[in-house]
N, C-alpha and C positions, 0 to 999 in steps of 0.2 A: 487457609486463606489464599486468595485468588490475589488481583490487583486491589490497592489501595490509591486513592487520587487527591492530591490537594490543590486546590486553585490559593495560590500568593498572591495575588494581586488583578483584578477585572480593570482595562479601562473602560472610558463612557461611551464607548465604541462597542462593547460588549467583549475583545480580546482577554484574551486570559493565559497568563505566564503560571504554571502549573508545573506540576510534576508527578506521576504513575509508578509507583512502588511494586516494581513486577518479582517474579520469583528470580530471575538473571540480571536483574537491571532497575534502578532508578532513572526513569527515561525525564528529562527536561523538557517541557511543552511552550507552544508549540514545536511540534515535531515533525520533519518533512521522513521517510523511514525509503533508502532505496531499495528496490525490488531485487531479490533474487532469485529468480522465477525456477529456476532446475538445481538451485543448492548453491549460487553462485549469483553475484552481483556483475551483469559478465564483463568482461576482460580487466577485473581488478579485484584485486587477492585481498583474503580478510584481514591482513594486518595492517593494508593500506584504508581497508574501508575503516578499521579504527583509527588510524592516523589522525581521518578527514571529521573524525567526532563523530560518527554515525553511534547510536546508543540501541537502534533499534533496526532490524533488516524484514523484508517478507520473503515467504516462502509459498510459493505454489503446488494445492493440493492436488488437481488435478497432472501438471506435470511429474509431479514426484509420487504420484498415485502410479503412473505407469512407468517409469524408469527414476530409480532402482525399484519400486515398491517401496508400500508402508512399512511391509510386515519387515522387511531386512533392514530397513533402518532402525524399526525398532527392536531388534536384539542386537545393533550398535548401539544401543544407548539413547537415542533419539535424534531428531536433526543437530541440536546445537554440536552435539558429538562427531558426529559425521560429517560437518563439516567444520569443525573446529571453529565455531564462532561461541564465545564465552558472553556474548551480552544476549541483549532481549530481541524477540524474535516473535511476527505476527505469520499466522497462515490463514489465505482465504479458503472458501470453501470448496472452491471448483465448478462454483455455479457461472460466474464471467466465465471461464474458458468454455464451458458445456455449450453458454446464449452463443460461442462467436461460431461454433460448429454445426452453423443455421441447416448445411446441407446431410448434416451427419448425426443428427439428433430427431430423437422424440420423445416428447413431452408427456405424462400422465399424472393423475392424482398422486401414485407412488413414487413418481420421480422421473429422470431422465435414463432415457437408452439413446448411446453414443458409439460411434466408434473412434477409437482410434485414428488422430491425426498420423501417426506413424507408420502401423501396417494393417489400420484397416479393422482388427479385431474388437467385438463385439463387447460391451462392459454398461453395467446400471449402476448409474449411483443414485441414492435414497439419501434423505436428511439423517437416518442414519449410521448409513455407511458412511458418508461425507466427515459425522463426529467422532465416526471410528478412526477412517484417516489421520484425522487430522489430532487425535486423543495418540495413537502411534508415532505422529513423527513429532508431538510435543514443545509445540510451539508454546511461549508464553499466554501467547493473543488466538484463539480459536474464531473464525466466522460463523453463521450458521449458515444454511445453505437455502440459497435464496433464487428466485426464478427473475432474470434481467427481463428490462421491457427494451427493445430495440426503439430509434428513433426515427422517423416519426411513425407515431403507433396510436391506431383510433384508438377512442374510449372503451369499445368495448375490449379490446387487447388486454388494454392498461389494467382493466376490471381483472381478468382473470389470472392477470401476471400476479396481482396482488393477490386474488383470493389462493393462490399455490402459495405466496410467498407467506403469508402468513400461517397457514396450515403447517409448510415447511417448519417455520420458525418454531411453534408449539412443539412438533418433533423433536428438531434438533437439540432442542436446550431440555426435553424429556430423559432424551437419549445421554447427551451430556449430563447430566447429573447425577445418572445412575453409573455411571464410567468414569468420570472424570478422574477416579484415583487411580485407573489403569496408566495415566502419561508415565512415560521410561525413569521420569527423574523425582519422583514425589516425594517418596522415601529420602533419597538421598540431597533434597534441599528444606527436608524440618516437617516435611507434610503437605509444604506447599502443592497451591493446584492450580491448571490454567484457567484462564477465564474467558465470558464468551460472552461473544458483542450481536446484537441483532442489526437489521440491516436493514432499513427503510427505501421501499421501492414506490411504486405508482406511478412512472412514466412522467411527462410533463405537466399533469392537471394536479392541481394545487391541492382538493379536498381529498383527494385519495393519497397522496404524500401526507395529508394531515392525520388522514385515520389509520395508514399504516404505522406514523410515528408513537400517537396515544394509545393503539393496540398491544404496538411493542413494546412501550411504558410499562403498560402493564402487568406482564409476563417480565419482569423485573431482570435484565441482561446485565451483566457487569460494563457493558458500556452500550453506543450507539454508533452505527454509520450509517452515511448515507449514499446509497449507490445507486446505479442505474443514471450516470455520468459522462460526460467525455463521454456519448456515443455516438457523436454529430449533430447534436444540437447547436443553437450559437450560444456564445457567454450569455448572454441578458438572462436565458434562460438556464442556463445552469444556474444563474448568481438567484433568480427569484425562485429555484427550490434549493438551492442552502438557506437564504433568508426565511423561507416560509416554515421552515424545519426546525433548524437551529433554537428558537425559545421554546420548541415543544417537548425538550430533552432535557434530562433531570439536569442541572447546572452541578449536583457531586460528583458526576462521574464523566467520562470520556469520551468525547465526538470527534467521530471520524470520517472526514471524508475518501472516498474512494477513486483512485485514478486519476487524480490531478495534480498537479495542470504545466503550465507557463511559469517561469520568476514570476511574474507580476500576480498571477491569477493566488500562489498559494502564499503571497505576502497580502493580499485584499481577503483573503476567505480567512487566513490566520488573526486577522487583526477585529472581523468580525465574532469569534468568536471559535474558532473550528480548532479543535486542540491536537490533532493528527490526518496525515497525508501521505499519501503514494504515487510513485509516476512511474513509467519507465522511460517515460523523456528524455532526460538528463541522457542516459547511454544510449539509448537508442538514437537519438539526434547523435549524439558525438559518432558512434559508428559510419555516420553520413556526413562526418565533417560539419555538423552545424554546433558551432560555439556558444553558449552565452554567458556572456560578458556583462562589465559594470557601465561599457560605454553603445549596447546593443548586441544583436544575433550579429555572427559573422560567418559566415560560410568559406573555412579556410582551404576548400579547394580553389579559390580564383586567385587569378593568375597574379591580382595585385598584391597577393602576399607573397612572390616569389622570391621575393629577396627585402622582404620585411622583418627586421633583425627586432623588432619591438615586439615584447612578452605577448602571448593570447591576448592578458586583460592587468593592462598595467595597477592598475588599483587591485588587483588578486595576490593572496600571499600564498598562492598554493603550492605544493612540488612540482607542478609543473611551469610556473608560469614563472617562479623564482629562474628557474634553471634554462626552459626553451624557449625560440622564439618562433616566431608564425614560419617562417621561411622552412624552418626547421618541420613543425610538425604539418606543413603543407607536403612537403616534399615526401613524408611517411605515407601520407594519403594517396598519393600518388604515384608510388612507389606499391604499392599495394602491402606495406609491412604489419604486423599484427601489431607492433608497437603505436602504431598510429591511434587505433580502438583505444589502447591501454589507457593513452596520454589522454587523449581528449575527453572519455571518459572520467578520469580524474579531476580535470581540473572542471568538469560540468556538475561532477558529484559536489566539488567543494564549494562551488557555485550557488549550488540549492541550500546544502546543509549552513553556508555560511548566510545565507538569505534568513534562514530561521535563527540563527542564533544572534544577528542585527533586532531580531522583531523580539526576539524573547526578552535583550537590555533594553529595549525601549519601552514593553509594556511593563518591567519590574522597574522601570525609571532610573536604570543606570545606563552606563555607555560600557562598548567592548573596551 
């Protein structure tokens, strides 16, 4: 048995307070999951990322395809081992990192040839190889491996992003099915086995979104996302392909959006209906000094928090916001201290993860 999903309660909004029965983890929906793109949620260590309630993390196949390798993680035991995270854990395919290496890729029926953002050497991944990967470093959540359409991108693009992506996809979940009991930890959690989501593309044109979604119905995936996102499009139109998507996806199983967003954007997409999410916002912005907060973004490099003794974000219970205050983690910033990353990222992660756990008592119609 792979995942198992229950939806507890739909509002008339279409929101859904659920929960995913993984081989690591019963994960709470919606669920915001943050990135840890090289084995690491960066500059905050996994005991803190459980602290903040996180139930589920990502992992990046494409970087941890090239440092450490698949193949060495898996005779560690698999990721969760090697990095000493005990809960549930998604990995993508490595086809987003492939689409952003515009200058360092090609494209074919069989798949992509890439090289190396680090020193340049030469590497193909196939929807195969992609399931191999990612059946090695054993993540709960498997993507398949799917071809991104950049934005803005004619129709005829968007056509043949799709026609790979779905070829792809038939691949992948082939390839997965015949492997899937090779994951590091099968045996040793009852039999259990991961499970694998397809991933609905088509660029910005609605009827090709619609017929990558009922294709991939099809082909029966243990869950669905939707990606090809957050690639500089505006909101209206990311929001009119989650809506156009969204009821075309079996309502037993699990929708996922990909890459997103803002506080506000993954509290509007969650309450429509979307049962998981990813960003690397949260840390990435805090790396940069940008906060967000319950009273707005604040950019805690200006100078007006120089001796501003008031927490980050006084309505925040987090460890950093109980304990420091702006003056404080302005001065780290500017100081150029690693503690600076640490802190901000914390209370940005607890930020998100608490934005979803507000929306989950709301849509099961209790209060925190």
């Amino acid at each position: 048995m792979g995942l198992s999903f229950e939806v507890i309660r739909e509002s008339d909004a279409g929101g859904r307070r659920g929960q995913i029965d993984l081989p690591h983890q019963t994960v709470q929906t919606p669920v915001f999951m943050p990135v840890g793109t090289a084995g690491t949620v960066k500059a905050v260590e996994q005991g803190v990322i459980e602290s903040l309630g996180a139930e589920i993390i990502l992992g990046n196949t494409y970087h941890l395809y090239l440092r450490p390798g698949h193949e060495a993680i898996r005779r560690m035991g698999g990721l969760h081992k090697f990095i000493s995270w005990p809960r549930a854990m998604l990995t993508d395919s490595g086809g987003f990192q492939v689409f952003s290496l515009s200058e360092l890729r090609k494209v074919t029926d069989d798949g992509v040839k890439f090289r190396s953002h680090l020193n340049g050497s030469s590497h193909f991944f196939t929807p195969e190889h992609s399931m191999g990967v990612q059946i090695a470093l054993g993540a709960d959540i498997a993507m398949a491996f799917d071809e991104c359409t950049e934005y803005p991108a004619e129709r005829k693009r968007a056509e043949e992003s799709l026609r790979l992506t779905m070829a792809w996809a038939q691949r992948s979940i082939d390839h997965f099915r015949a492997h899937q009991h090779e994951v590091p930890w099968h045996e040793e959690l009852g039999g259990r086995r991961q499970s694998l989501f397809g991933i609905v593309q088509g660029g910005m044109y609605t009827d090709l979104r619609r017929e990558c979604a009922e294709r991939l119905v099809e082909m029966d995936f243990d869950g669905y996302a939707i990606g090809g996102l957050s690639v500089g499009e505006p909101r209206d139109l990311t929001l009119e392909m989650i809506s156009e998507v969204l009821p075309l996806l079996p309502k037993d199983k699990p929708r996922y959006v990909m890459g997103v967003g803002y506080p506000d954007e993954i509290e509007q997409y969650a309450r429509l209906g979307v049962d998981m999410m990813d960003c690397v916002l949260p840390t990435r912005a805090a790396r940069h000094g940008l906060l967000f907060t319950s009273e707005g973004r604040i950019n805690i490099k200006g100078k007006r928090y120089a001796e501003d003794q008031s927490p980050p974000d006084p309505n925040c219970d987090c460890m950093v916001c109980r304990r420091y205050s702006r003056a404080y983690l302005r001065h780290l910033m500017h100081s150029g201290e690693p503690l600076s990353a640490v802190l901000n990222s914390i209370h940005n992660l607890a930020y998100y993860l608490g934005i979803m756990k507000r929306v989950r008592a709301d849509l099961a119609g209790t209060t925190i």
